[in-house]
C-alpha positions in Angstrom: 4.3 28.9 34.0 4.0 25.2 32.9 0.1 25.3 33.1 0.0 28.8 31.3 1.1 27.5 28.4 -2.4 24.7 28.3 -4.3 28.2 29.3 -7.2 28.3 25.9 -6.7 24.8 25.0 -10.5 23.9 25.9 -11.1 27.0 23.4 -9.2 26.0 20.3 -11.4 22.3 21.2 -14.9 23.8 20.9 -14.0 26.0 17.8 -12.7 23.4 16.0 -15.9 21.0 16.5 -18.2 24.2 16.0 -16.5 24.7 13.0 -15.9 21.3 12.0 -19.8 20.0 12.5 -21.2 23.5 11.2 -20.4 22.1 7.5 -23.1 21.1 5.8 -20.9 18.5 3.6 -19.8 17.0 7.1 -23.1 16.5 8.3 -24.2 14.9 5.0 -21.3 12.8 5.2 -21.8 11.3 8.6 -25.6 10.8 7.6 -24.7 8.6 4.4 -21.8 6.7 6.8 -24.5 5.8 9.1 -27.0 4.9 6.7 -24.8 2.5 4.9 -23.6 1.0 7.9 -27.2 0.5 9.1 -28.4 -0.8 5.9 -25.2 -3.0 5.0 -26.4 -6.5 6.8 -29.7 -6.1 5.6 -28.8 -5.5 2.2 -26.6 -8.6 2.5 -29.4 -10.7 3.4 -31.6 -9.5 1.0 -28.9 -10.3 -2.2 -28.6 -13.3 -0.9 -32.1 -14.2 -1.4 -31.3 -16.5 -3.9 -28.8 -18.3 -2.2 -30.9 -19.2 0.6 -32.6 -22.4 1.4 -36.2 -22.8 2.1 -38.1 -24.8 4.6 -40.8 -26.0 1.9 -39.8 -26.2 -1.6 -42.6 -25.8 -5.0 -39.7 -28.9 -6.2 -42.0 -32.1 -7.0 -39.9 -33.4 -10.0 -36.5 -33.8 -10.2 -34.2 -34.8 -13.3 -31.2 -35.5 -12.6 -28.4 -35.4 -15.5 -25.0 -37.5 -14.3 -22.0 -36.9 -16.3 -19.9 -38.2 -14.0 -20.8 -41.7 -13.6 -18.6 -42.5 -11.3 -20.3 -42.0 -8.2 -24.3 -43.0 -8.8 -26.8 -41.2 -6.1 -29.2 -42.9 -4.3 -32.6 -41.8 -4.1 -32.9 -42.8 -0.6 -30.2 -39.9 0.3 -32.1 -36.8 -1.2 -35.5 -38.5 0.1 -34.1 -38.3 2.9 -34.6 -34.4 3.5 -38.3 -34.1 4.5 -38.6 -31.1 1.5 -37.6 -33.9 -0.8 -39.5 -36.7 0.4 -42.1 -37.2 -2.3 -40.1 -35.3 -4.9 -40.1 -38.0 -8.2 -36.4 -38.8 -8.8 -36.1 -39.2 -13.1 -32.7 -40.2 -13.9 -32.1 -38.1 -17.8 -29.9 -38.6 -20.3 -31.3 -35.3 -22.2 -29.5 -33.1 -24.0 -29.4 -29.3 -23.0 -32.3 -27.9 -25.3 -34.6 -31.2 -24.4 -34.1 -30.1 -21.0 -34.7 -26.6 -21.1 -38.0 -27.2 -23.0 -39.4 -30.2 -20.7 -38.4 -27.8 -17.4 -40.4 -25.1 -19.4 -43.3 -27.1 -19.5 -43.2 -28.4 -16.0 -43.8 -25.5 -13.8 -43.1 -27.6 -10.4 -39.9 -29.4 -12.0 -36.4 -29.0 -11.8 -33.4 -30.4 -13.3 -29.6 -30.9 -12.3 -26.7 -31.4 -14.4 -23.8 -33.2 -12.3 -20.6 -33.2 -14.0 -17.0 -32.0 -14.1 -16.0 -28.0 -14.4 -12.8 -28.2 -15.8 -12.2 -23.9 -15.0 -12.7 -24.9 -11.6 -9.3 -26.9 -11.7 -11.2 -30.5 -12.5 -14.3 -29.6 -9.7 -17.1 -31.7 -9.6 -20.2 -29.0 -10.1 -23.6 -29.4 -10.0 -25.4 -27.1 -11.8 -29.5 -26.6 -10.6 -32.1 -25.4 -13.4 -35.2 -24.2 -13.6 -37.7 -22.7 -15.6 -38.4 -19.2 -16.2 -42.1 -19.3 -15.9 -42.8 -21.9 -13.3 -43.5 -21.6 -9.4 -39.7 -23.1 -8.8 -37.8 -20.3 -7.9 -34.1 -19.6 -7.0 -33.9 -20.6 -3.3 -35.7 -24.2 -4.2 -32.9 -24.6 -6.4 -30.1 -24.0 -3.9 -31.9 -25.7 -1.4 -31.5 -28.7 -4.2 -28.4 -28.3 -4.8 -27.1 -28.3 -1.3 -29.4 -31.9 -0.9 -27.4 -33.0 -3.9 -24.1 -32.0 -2.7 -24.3 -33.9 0.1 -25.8 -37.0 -1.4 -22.6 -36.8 -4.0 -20.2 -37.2 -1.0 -22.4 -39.7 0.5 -22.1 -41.9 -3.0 -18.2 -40.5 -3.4 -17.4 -42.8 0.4 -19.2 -45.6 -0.5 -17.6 -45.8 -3.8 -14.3 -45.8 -1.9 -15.6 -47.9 1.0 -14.9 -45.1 3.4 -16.7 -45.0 6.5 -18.5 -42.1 7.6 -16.2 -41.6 10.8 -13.4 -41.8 8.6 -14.6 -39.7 5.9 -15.2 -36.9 8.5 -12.0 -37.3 9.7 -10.6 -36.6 5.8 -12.5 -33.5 6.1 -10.2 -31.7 8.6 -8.0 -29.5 7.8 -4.6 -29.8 8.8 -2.8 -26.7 10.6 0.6 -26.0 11.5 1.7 -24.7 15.0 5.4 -23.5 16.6 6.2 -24.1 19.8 8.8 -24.1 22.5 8.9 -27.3 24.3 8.2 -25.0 27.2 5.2 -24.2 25.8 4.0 -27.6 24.9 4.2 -28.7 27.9 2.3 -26.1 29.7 -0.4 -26.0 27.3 -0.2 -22.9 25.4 -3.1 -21.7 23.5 -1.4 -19.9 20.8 -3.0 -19.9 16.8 -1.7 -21.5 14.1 0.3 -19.5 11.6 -2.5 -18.7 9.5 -4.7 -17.3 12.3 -2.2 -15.6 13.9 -1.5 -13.2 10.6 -5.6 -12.9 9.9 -5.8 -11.2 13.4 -2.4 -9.4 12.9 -3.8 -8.2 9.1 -7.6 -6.9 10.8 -5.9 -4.7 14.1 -2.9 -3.7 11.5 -5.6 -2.6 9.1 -7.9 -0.9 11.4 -4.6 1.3 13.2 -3.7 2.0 9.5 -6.5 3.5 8.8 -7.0 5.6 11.9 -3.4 6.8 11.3 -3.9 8.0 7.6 -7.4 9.9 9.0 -5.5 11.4 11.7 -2.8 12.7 9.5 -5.1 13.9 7.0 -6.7 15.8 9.7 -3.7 17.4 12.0 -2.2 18.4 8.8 -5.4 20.5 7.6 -5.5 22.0 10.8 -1.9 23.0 11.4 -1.5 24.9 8.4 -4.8 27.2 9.0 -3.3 29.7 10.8 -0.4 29.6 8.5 -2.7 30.0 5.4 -5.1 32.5 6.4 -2.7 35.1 8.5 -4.2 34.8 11.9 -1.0 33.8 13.5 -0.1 36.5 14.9 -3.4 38.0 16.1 -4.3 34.3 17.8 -0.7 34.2 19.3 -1.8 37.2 21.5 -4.5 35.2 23.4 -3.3 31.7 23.1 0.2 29.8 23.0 1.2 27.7 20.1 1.1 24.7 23.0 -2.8 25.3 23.5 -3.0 25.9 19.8 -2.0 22.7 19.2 -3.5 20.4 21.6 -7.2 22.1 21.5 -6.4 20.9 17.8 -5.5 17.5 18.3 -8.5 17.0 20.9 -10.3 18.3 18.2 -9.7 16.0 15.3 -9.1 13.1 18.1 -13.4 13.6 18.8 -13.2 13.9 15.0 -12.1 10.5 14.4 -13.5 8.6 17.0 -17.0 10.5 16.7 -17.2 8.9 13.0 -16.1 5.4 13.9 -18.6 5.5 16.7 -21.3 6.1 14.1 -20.2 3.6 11.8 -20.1 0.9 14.5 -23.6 1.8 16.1 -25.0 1.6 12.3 -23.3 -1.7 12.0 -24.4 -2.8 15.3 -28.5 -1.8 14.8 -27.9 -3.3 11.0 -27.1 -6.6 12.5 -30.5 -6.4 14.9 -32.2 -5.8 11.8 -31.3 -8.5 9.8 -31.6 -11.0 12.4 -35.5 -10.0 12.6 -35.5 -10.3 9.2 -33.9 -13.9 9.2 -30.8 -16.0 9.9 -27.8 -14.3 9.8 -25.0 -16.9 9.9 -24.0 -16.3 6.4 -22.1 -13.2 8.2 -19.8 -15.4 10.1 -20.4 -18.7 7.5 -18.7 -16.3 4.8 -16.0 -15.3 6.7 -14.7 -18.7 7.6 -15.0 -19.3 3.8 -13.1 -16.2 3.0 -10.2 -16.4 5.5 -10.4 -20.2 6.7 -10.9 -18.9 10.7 -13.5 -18.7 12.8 -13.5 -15.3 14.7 -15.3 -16.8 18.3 -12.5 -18.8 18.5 -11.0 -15.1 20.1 -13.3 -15.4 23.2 -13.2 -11.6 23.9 -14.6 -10.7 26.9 -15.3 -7.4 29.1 -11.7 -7.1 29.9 -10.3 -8.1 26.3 -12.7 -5.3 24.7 -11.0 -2.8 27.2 -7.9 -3.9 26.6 -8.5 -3.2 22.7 -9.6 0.1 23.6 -6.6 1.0 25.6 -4.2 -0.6 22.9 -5.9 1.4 19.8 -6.1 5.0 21.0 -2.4 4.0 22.6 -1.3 3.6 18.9 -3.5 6.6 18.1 -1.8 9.3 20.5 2.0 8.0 18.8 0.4 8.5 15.2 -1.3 11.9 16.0 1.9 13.3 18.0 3.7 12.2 14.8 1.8 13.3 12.4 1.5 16.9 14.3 5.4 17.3 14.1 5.2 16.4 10.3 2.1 18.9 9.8 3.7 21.6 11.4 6.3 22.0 9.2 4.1 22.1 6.4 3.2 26.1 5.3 1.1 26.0 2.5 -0.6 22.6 1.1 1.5 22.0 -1.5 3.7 21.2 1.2 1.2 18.3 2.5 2.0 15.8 -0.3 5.7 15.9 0.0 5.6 16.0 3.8 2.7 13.0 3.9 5.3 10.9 2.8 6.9 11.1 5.9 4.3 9.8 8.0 2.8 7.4 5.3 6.6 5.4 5.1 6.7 5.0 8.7 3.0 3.5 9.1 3.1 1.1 6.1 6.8 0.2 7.3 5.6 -0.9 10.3 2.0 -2.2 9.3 3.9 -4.8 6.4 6.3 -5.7 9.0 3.8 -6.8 11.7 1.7 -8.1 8.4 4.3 -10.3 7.4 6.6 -11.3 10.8 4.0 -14.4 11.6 5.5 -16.4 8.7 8.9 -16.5 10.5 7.4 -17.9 13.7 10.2 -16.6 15.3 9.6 -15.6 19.3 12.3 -13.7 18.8 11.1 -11.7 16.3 7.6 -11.5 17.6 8.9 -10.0 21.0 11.2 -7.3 19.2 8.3 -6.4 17.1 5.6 -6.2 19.9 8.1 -3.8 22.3 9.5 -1.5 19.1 6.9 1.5 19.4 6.5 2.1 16.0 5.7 -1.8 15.2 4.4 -2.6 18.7 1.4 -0.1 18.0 0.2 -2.7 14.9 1.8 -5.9 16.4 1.6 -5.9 20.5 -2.1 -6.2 20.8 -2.7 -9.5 17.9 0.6 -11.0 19.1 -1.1 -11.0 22.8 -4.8 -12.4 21.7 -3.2 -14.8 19.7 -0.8 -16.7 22.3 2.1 -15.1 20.5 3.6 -13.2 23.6 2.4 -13.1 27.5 0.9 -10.9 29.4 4.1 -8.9 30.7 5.1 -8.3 26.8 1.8 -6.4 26.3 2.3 -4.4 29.1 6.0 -3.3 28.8 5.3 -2.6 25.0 2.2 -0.3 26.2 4.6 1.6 28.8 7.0 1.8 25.9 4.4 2.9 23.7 2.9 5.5 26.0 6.3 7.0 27.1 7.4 7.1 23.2 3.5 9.2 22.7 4.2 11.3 25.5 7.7 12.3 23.8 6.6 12.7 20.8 4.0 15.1 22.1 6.3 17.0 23.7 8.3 17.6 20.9 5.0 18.4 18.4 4.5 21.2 20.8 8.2 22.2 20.5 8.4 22.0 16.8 5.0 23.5 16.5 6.0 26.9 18.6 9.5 26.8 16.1 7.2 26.5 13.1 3.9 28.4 13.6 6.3 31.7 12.1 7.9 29.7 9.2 7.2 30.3 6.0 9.8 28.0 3.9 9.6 24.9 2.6 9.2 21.6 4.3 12.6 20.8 6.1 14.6 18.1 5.7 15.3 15.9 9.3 18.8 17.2 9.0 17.8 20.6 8.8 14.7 20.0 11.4 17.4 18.9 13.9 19.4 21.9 13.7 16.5 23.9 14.0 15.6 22.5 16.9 19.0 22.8 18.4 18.8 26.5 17.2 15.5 27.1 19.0 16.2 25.4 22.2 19.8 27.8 22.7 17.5 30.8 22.1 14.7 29.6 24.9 17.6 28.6 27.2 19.2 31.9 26.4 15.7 34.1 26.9 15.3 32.1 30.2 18.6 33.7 31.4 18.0 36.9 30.3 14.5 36.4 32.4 16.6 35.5 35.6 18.8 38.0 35.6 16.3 40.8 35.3 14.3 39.0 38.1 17.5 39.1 40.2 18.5 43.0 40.0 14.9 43.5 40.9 
């Protein structure tokens, strides 16, 4: 009886994809998605043409402009780069149009002003120029101005009498890090703060987004039947239990169909522009951007797995939950009032696995990583961050699976209660009761069943 009510699940599947891929729009839609992806590291690499350096330069003059005074350049430090190496250094006290027309003259000079940029919070800028009609392009200037940059800092230590030892040392940043004694002692590898909430922010994201697709998706679904009348004739062949799973499987291949696209494009993008140059600027910008270094993870075979198990984990509790919420939606007007549902839980727990780092409490990080509802955004970060062992992850993912495998079972329950519903969208209060209502008439039915089976 149990498996009879799975019987025409694996139908609902294929006519869910057969209808889902036969759209034209959908097709079109996955063929952009993949063509962005594929051309988005390339397209990187080629806007940052002028921002890269070059291993010759067209640079054979060089006017330098010092504002600052302070800190004089040697010539010996940006003769120093073999581009550079015959370059003639003139030292200019020029005003702006002098400059601009002597650079327009020279087609193989260059200028740079060196000053203070007081929008920048009192920076010290240098500022390359060329002309407009010469053979000294873009990347020769930002070659330059990198060359200069570091011959500034080279004139900034000896001005101060810093060695270079010690001047590398003033570099470093300084990070903060909470620990148990416990944990001191036994050498535990766990992030700083701010590293720890980077990876928290990126898995958080990524589950936050596959949520609000999956809801958007279950709730179309559910409310088909509804909408176009076909409940009753599809109740004939199929129970509301198969109805419902065939459509989750559906949109679950949905989903994960697209991502997979996006992350194959991504994947042959980054082949692409690695033929077509260096590609550090990918990783080199997001140091700069976040202040962390993401191979400091060291994923591995068994780290990638265990990513994969955690993420569609925290998709089955999303999905089950969304398909309780969708099936108590009749018409889609009901979608945006019942969307806030689902949408309250997820951000609820996505800001408070977002935010819980800056405690650095254990305390709070434990609670958080085996709460089901937080543990989906929180477990998996906490664990590749040194936040919480090895026996934390686990119990939250048995936690996690059990509180899927209930909600599940109740989506199917509330689904059959709902499929004939044509009200409003109840309120929990009410969706309780109904529940309660429904279950007393099954139990009731199943009596009825066993009596008849006995006087036969």
């Amino acid at each position: 009886m149990k498996n009879s009510k799975l019987h025409g699940a694996g139908a609902v599947f294929r006519y869910s994809m057969q209808q889902h891929y036969k759209t034209t729009s959908i097709r079109i839609f996955l063929l952009v998605l993949f063509v962005l992806a594929v051309a988005s590291f390339p397209l990187l690499s080629l806007t940052r043409g002028g921002e890269r350096e070059v291993e010759t330069t067209a640079i054979t003059k060089i006017y330098i402009r010092d504002e600052l005074g302070a800190f004089p350049l040697e010539d010996a430090d940006i003769h120093a780069d073999a581009r550079f190496a015959n370059a003639v250094i003139v030292r200019t006290g020029m005003d702006d149009k002098t400059l601009a027309e002597t650079l327009s003259k020279e087609p193989t000079s260059a200028a740079a002003v060196i000053g203070v940029d007081q929008k920048l919070t009192g920076s010290f800028i240098i500022r390359g120029l060329y002309g407009e009609k010469g053979s000294v392009g873009s990347a020769d200037l930002h070659t330059l101005n990198n060359v200069l940059e570091e011959a500034l800092n080279k004139a900034r230590m000896r001005t101060l009498n810093v060695d270079p030892a010690s001047a590398e040392m003033l570099g470093k940043r300084a990070v903060t890090r909470v620990q148990t004694v416990k944990d001191y002692t036994e050498g535990s590898g766990q992030f700083d703060t701010g590293a720890h909430m980077i990876v928290n922010l990126f898995y958080s994201y990524f589950v936050l987004i596959l949520a609000m697709l999956s809801m958007s998706y279950i709730f179309q679904l559910c409310m088909e039947e509804k909408v176009s009348k076909l409940v009753e004739s599809l109740m004939v062949s199929v129970s509301p239990t198969a109805l419902l799973v065939g459509k989750v499987l559906a949109v679950t291949c949905f989903i994960f169909i697209g991502l997979g696209i996006v992350a194959g494009g991504l994947v042959i993008s980054y082949f692409i522009a690695r033929q077509m140059g260096d590609v550090s600027f990918i990783r080199e910008g997001f140091i700069k951007t976040f202040e962390f270094d993401p191979t400091a993870l060291h994923l591995h075979l068994g780290s990638v797995l265990l990513i994969v198990v955690c993420v569609l984990t925290a998709y089955l509790i999303c999905a089950a939950y969304s398909a309780i919420v969708g099936s108590c939606c009749s018409k889609s007007e009901d979608t945006q009032h019942a969307s806030l549902a689902v949408v309250l839980l997820v951000l609820t727990g996505y800001m408070v696995t977002t935010f819980v780092p800056l405690m650095e409490s254990d305390a709070a990080t434990v609670f958080i990583s085996l709460f089901p509802f937080t543990g989906l955004f929180a477990a998996l970060p906490n664990y590749i961050s040194g936040a919480i062992t090895l026996p934390v992850l686990i119990a939250s993912l048995v936690i996690q699976l059990i509180t899927a495998y209930l909600l599940a079972r109740l989506a199917g329950t509330v689904y059959r209660m709902m499929l004939l519903y044509r009200g409003g969208v109840p309120k929990p209060k009410q969706l309780v009761k109904m529940l309660r209502e429904h279950r007393a008439a099954e139990k009731a039915a199943a009596g009825k069943e066993a009596n008849h089976g006995n006087e036969a």
